[in-house]
Rosetta silent file (secondary structure, phi, psi, omega in degrees, C-alpha in Angstrom):
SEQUENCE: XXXXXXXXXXXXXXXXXXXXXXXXXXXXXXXXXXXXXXXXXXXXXXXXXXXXXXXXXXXXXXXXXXXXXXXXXXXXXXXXXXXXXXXXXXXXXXXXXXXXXXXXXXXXXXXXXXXXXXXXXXXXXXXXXXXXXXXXXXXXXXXXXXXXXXXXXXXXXXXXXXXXXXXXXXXXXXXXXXXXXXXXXXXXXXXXXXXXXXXXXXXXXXXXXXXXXXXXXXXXXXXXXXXXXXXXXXXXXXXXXXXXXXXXXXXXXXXXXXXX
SCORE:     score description
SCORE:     0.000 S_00000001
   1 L     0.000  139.432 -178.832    0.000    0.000    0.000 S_00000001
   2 L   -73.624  179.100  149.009    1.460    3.486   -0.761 S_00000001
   3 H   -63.000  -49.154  146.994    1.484    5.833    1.291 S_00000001
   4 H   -53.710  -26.621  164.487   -0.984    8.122    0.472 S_00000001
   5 H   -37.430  -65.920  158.623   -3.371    5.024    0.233 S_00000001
   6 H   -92.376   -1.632  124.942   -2.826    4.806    3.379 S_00000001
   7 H   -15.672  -58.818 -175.433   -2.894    7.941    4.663 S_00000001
   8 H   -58.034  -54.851 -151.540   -6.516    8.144    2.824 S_00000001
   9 H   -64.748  -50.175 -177.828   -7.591    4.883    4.853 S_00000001
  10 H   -64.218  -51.286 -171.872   -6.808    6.295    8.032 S_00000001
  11 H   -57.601  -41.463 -171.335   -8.708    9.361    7.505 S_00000001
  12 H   -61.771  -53.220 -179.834  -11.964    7.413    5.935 S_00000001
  13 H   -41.285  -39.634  171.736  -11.258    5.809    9.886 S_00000001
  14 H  -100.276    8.569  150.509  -11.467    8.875   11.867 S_00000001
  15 H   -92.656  -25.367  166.910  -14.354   10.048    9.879 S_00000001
  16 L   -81.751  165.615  163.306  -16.470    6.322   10.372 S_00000001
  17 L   -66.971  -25.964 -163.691  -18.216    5.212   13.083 S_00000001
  18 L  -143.965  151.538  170.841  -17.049    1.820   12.712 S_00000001
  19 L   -66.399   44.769 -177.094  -13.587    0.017   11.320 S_00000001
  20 L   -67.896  -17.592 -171.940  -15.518   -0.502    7.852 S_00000001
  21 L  -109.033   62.384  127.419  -12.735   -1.009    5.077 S_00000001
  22 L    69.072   41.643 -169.852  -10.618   -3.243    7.573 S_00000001
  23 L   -53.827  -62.431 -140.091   -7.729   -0.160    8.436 S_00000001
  24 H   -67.924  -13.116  179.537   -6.720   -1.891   12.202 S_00000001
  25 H   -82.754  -28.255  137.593   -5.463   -5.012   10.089 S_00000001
  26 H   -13.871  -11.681 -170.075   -3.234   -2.787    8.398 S_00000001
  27 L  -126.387 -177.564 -170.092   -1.471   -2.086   11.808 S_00000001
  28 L  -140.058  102.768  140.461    0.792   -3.939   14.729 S_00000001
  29 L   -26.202  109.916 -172.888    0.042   -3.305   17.859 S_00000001
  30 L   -65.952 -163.912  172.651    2.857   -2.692   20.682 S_00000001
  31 L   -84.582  -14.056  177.816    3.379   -4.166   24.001 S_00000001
  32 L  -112.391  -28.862  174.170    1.804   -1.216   26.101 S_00000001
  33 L  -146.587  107.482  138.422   -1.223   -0.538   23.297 S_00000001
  34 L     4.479  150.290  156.010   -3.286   -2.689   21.232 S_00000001
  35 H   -50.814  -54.605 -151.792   -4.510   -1.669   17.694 S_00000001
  36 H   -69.668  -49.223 -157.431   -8.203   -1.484   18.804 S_00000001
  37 H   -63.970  -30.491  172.549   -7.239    0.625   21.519 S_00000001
  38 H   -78.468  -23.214  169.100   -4.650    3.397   20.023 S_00000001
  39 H   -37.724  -67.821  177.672   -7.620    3.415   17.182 S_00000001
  40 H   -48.131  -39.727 -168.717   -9.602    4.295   19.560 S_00000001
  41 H   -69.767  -54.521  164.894   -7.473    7.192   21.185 S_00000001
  42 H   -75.965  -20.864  161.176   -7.243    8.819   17.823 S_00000001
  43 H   -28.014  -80.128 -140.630  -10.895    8.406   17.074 S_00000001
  44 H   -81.184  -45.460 -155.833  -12.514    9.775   20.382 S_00000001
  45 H   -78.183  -33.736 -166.485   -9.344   12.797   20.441 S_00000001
  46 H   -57.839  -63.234 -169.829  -10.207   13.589   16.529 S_00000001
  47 H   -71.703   -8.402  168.794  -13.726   14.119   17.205 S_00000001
  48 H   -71.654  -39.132  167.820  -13.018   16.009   20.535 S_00000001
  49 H   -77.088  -90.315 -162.702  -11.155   18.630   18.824 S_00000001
  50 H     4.239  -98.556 -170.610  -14.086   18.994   16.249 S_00000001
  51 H   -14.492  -39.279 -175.756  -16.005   19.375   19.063 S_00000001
  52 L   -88.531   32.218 -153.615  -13.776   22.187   20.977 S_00000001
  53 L  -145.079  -45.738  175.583  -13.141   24.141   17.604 S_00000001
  54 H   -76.093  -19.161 -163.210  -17.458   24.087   17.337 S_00000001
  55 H   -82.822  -45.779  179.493  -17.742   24.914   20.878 S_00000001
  56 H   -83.999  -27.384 -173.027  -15.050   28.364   20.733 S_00000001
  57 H   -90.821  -10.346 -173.626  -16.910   29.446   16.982 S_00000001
  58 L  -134.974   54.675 -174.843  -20.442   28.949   18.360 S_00000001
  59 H   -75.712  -17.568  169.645  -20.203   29.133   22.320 S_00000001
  60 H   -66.968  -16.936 -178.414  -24.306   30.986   22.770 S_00000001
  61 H   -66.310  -70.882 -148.812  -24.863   27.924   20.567 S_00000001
  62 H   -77.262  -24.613 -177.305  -23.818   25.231   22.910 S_00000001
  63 H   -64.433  -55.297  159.909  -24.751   27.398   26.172 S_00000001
  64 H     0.309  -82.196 -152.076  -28.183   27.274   24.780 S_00000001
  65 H   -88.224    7.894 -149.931  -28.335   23.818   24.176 S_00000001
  66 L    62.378 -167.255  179.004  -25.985   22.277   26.735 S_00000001
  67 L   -86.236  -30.966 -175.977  -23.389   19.971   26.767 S_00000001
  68 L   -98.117  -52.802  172.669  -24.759   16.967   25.903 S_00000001
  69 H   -69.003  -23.106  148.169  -27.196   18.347   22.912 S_00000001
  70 H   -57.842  -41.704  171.245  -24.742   20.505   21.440 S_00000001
  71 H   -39.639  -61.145 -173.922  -22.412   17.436   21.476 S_00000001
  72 H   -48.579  -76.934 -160.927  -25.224   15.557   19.768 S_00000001
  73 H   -71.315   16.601  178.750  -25.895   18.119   17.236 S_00000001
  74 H   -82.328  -50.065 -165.053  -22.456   18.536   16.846 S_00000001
  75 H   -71.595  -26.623  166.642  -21.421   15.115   15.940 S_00000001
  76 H   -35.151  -43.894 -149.416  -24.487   15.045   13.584 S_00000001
  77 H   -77.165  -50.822 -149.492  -23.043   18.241   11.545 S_00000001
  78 H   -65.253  -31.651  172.842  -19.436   16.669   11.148 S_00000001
  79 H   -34.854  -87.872  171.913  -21.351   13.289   10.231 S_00000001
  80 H   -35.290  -72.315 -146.432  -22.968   15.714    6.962 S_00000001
  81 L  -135.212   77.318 -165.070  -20.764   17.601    6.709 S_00000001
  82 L   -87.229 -173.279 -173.717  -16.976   16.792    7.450 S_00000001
  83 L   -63.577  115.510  162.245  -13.855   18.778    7.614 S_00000001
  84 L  -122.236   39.604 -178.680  -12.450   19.587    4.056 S_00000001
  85 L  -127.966  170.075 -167.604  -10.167   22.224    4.388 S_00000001
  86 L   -83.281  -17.941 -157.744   -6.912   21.639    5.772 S_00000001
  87 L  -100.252  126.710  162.618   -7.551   24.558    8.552 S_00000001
  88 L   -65.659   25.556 -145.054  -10.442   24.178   11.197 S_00000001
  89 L  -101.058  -37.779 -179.868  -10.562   27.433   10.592 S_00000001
  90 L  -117.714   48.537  160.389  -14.047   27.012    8.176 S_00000001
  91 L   -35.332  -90.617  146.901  -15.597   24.263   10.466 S_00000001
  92 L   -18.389  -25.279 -175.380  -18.491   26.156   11.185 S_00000001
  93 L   -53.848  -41.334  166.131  -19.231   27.702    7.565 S_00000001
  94 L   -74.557 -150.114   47.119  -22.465   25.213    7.238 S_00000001
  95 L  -138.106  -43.406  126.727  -23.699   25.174   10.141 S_00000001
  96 L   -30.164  -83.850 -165.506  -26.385   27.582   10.124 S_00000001
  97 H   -58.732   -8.929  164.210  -27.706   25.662    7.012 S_00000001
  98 H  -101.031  -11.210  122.239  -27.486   22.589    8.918 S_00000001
  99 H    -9.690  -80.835  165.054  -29.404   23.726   11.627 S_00000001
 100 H   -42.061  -40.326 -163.352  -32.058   24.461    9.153 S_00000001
 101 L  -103.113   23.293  172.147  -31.906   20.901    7.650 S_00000001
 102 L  -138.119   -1.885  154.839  -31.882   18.595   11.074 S_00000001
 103 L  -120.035 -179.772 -173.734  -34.279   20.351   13.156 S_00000001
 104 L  -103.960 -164.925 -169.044  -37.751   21.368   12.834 S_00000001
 105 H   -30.706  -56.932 -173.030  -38.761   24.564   11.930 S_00000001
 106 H   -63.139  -26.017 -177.968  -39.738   26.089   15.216 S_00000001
 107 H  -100.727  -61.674  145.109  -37.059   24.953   16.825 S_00000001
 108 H     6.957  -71.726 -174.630  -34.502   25.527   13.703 S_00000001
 109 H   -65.962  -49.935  176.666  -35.281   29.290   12.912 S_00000001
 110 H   -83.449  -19.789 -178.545  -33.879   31.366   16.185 S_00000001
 111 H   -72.472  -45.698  161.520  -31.135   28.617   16.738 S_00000001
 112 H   -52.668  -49.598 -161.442  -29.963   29.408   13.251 S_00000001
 113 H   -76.700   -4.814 -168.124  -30.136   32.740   13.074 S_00000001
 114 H   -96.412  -55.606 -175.531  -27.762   32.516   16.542 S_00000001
 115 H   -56.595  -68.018 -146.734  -25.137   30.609   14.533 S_00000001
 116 H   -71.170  -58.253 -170.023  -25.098   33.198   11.553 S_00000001
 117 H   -57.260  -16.893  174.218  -24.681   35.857   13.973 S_00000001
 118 H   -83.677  -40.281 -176.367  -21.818   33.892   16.049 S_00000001
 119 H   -91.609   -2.460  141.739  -19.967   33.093   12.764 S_00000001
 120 H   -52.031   -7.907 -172.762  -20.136   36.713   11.516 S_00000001
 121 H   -76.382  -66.703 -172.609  -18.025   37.444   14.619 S_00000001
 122 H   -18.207  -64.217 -162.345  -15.589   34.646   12.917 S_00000001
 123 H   -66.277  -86.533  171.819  -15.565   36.142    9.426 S_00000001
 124 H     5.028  -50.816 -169.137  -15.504   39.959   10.666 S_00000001
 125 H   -94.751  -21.361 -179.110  -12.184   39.352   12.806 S_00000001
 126 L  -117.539   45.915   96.584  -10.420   37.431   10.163 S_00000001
 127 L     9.124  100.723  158.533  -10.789   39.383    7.415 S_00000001
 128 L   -33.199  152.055 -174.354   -8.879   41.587    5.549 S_00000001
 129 L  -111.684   23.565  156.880   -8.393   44.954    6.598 S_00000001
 130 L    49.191 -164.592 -175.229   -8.847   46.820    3.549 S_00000001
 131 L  -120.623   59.325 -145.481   -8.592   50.404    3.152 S_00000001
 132 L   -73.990  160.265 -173.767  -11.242   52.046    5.734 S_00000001
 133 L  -124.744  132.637  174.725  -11.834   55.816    4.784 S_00000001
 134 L  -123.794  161.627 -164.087  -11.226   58.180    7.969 S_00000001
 135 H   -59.798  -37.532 -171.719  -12.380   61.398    8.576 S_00000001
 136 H   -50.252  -37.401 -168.645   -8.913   63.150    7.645 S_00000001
 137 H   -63.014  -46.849 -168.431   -9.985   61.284    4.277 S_00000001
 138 H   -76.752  -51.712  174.980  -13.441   63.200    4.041 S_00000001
 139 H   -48.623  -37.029  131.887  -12.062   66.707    5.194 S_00000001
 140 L   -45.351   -5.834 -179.420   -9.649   66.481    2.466 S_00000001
 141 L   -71.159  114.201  171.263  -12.517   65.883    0.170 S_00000001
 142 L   -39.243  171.402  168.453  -13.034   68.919   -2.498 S_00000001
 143 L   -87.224  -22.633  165.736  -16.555   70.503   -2.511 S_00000001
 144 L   -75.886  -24.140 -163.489  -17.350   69.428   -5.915 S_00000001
 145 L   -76.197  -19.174 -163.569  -16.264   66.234   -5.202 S_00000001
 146 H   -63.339  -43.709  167.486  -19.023   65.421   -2.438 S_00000001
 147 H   -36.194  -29.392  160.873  -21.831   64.976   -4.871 S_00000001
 148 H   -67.593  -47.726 -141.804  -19.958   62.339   -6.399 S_00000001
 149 L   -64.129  122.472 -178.009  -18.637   60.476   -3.651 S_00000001
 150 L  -116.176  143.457 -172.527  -19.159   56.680   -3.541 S_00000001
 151 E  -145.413  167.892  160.323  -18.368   53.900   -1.037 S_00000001
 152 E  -129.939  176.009 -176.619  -18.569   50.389   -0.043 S_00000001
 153 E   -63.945  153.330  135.064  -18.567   48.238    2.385 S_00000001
 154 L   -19.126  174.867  169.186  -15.586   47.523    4.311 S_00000001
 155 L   -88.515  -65.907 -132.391  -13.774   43.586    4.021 S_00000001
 156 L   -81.486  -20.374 -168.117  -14.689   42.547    7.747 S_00000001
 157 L   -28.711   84.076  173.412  -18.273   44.489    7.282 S_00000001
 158 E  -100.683 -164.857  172.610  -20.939   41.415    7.793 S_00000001
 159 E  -168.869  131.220 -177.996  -24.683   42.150    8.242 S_00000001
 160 E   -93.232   79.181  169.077  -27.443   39.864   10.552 S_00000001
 161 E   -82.150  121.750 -163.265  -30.809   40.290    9.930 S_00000001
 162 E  -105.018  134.781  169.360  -32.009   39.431   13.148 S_00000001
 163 L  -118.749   -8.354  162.155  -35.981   38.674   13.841 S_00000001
 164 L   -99.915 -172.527  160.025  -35.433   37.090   17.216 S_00000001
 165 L   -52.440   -8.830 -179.160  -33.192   38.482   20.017 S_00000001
 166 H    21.353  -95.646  154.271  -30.334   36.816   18.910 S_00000001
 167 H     8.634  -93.846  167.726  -28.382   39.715   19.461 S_00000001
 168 H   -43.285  -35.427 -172.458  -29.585   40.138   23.540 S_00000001
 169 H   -65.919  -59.195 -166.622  -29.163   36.225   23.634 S_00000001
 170 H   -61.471  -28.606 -171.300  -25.574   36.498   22.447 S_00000001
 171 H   -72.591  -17.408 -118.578  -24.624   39.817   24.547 S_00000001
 172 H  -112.529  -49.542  174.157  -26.338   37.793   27.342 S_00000001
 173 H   -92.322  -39.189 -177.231  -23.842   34.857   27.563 S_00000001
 174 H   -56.914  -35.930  173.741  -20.766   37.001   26.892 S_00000001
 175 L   -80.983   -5.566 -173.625  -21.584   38.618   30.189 S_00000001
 176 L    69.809   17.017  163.107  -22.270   35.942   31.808 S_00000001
 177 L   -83.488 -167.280  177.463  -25.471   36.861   32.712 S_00000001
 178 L   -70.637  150.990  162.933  -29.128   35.414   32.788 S_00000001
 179 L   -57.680  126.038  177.948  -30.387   33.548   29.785 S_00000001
 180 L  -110.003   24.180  168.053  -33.118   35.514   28.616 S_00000001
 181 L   110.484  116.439 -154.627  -34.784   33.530   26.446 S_00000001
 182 L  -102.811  121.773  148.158  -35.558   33.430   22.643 S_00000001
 183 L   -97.121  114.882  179.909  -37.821   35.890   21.190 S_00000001
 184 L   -45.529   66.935  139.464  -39.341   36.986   18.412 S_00000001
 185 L    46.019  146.380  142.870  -38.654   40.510   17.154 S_00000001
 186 L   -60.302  -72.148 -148.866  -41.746   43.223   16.540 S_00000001
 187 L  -106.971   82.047 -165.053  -39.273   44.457   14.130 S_00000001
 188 L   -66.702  124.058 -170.721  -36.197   42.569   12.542 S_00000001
 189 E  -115.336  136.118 -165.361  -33.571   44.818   12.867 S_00000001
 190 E   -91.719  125.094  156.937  -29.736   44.286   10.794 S_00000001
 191 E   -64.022  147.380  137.512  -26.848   43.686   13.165 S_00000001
 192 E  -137.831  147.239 -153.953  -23.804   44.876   11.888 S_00000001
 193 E  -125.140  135.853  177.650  -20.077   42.898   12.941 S_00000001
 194 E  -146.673 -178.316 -179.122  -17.035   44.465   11.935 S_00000001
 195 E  -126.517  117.609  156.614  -13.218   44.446   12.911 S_00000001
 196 E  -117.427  142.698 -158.462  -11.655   47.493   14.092 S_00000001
 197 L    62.947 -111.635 -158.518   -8.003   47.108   14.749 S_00000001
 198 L  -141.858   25.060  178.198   -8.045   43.586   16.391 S_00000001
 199 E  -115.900  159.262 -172.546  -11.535   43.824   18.208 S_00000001
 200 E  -137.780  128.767  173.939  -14.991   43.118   16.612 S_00000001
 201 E  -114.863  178.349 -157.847  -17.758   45.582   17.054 S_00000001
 202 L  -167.943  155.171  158.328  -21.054   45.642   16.658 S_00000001
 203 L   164.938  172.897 -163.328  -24.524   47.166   16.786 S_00000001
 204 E  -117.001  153.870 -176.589  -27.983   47.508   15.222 S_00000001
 205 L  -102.692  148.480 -170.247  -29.587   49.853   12.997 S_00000001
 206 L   -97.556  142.148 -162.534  -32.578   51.694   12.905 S_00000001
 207 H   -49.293  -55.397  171.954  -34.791   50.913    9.800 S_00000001
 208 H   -42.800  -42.676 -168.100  -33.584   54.374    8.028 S_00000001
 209 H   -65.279  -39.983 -154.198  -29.871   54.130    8.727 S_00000001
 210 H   -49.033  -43.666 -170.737  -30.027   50.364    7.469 S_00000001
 211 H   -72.988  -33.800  155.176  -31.711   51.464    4.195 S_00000001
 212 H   -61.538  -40.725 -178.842  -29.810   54.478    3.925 S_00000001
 213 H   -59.388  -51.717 -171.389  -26.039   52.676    4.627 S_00000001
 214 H   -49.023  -25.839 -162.990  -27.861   49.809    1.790 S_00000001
 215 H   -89.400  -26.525 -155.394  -28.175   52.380   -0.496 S_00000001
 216 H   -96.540  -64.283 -170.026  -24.751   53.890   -0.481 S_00000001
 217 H   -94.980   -1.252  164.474  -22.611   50.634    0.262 S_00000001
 218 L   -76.673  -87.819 -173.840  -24.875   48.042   -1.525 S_00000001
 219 L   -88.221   26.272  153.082  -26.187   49.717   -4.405 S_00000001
 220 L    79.566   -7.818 -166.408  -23.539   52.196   -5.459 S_00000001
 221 L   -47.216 -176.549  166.238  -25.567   55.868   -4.548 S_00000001
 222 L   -85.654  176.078  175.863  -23.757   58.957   -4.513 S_00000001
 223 L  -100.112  -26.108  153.439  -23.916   61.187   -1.642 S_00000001
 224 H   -48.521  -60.824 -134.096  -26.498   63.355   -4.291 S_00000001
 225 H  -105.964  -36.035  177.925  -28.560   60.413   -4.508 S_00000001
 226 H   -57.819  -57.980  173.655  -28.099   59.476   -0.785 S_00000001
 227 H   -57.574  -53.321 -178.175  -29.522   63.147    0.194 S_00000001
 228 H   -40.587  -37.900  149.446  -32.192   62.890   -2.283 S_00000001
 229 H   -36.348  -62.305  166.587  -33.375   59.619   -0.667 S_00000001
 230 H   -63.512  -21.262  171.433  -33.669   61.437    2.576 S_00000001
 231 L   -65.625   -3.805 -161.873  -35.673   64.001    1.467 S_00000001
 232 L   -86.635  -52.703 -156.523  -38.692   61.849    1.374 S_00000001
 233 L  -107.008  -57.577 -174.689  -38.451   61.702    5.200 S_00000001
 234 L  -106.150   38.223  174.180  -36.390   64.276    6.560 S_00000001
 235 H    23.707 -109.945  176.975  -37.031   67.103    3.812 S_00000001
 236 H   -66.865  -29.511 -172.198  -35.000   70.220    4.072 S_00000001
 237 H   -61.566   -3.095 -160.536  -33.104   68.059    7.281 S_00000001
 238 H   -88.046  -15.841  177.543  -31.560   65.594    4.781 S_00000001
 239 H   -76.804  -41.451 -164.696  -28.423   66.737    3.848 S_00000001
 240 H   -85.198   -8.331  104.046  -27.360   67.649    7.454 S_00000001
 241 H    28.387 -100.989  161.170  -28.377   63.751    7.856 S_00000001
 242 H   -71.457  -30.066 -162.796  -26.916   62.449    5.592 S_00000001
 243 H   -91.889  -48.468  163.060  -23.804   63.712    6.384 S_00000001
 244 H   -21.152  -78.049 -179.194  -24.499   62.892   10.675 S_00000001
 245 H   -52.817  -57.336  171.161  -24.868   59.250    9.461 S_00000001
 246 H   -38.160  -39.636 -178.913  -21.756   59.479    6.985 S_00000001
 247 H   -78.771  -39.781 -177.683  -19.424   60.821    9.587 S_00000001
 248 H   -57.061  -54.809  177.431  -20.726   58.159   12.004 S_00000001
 249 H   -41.374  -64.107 -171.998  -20.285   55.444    9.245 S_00000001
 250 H   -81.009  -56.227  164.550  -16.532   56.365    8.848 S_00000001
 251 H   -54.733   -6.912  170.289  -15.631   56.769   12.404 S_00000001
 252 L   -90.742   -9.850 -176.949  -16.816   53.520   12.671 S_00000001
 253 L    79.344   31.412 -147.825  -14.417   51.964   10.142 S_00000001
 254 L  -132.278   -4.332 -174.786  -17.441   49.962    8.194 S_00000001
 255 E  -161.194  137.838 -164.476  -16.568   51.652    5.007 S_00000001
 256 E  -101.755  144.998 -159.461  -13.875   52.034    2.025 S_00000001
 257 E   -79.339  134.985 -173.837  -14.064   54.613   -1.202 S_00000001
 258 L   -90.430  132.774 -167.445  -15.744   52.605   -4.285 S_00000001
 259 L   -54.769  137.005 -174.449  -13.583   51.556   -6.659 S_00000001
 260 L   -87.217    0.000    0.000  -14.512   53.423   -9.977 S_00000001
């Protein structure tokens, strides 16, 4: 058998359940440990890191659910879906959607929506750090130029639309306070997780900002088109506004000059 051959064989081992393609005959046992038994030892430790690797990207996950049902649904996901990158670094990328497809709905929908917001933390801090626009950047802007002026989103920038509490759930466990409980939203309101420096921030938007930020770092406006927008709601107020929210955007790091 080559090497890689057998390489392969061992992994198809610590990914079964059972010794199906006949690996342990392949092996010699020593005088202090057995085949079945060092088998075991890499087995049980393989899936134990899984386990600690889902447990630090989703910990409001497993405090939720405990020890033992997070375990469960843990060993389920790796079951579906096992590691195929060399870094455990994208465990967790399904995980949400796997959520969705092993429980049922009711239970499913706020648990998910817990995950995407735990692994936007993930993405957010490792992330490039792009080219953030700072106020010295805007103050330097010409006066002709502002009418023009286009942005995007940031690299670490993610956005959560949350319709339970998520949010409260996750701030909830970080403090180490009580669970309070999963709720359903009035209102779904967009989380947004970023990196500044070497910290990940965070906070929610008010229906206007979101749709205002959407328009500018989604869908390309101007800062013309951005006032114009505003005028609908805050009439003659919109420019002085728009610009409130702009400076705030950019002191916040969440956003980079759009490429022309």
């Amino acid at each position: 058998m080559r090497l890689i051959d057998w390489q392969l064989a061992f992994e198809r081992h610590l990914l079964a359940d059972a010794d199906e393609g006949g690996f342990a005959s392949t092996l010699i046992g020593g005088p202090t440990l057995d085949v079945d038994t060092g088998l075991a030892i890499y087995h049980n430790a393989y899936r134990a890191r899984l386990l600690e690797v889902m447990q630090g990207d989703f910990p409001t996950v497993w405090h939720w659910l405990g020890d033992d049902e997070f375990a469960g649904l843990v060993a389920a996901y790796v079951q579906r879906y096992p590691s195929a990158h060399f870094s455990l670094r994208w465990l967790g990328q399904r995980f949400e959607g796997f959520i969705g497809e092993y429980l049922v709905a009711a239970q499913s929908a706020p648990l998910a929506e817990l995950a995407r917001l735990e692994w936007a933390f993930t993405l957010a801090f490792d992330a490039p750090a792009g080219q953030p626009l700072a106020l010295e950047d805007m103050a330097r802007l010409a006066p002709e130029a502002w009418p023009l002026l286009q942005v995007e989103w940031g690299p670490s920038v993610q956005q959560v639309l949350c319709r339970f509490n998520s949010l409260q759930i996750w701030r909830a466990v970080k403090a180490q306070a009580a669970f309070p409980g999963s709720l359903a939203l009035q209102q779904a309101e967009v989380c947004l997780i970023w990196r500044d420096q070497q910290v990940c921030r965070y906070r929610s938007l008010e229906p206007t900002e979101a749709y205002a930020l959407a328009g500018m770092a989604d869908q390309g406006w101007t800062f013309s088109e951005l006032c114009a927008e505003l005028a609908v709601t805050y009439q003659e107020g919109a420019p002085l506004q728009a610009v409130t929210w702009l400076k705030q955007w950019v002191e916040d790091g969440l956003l980079q000059r759009r490429a022309p």
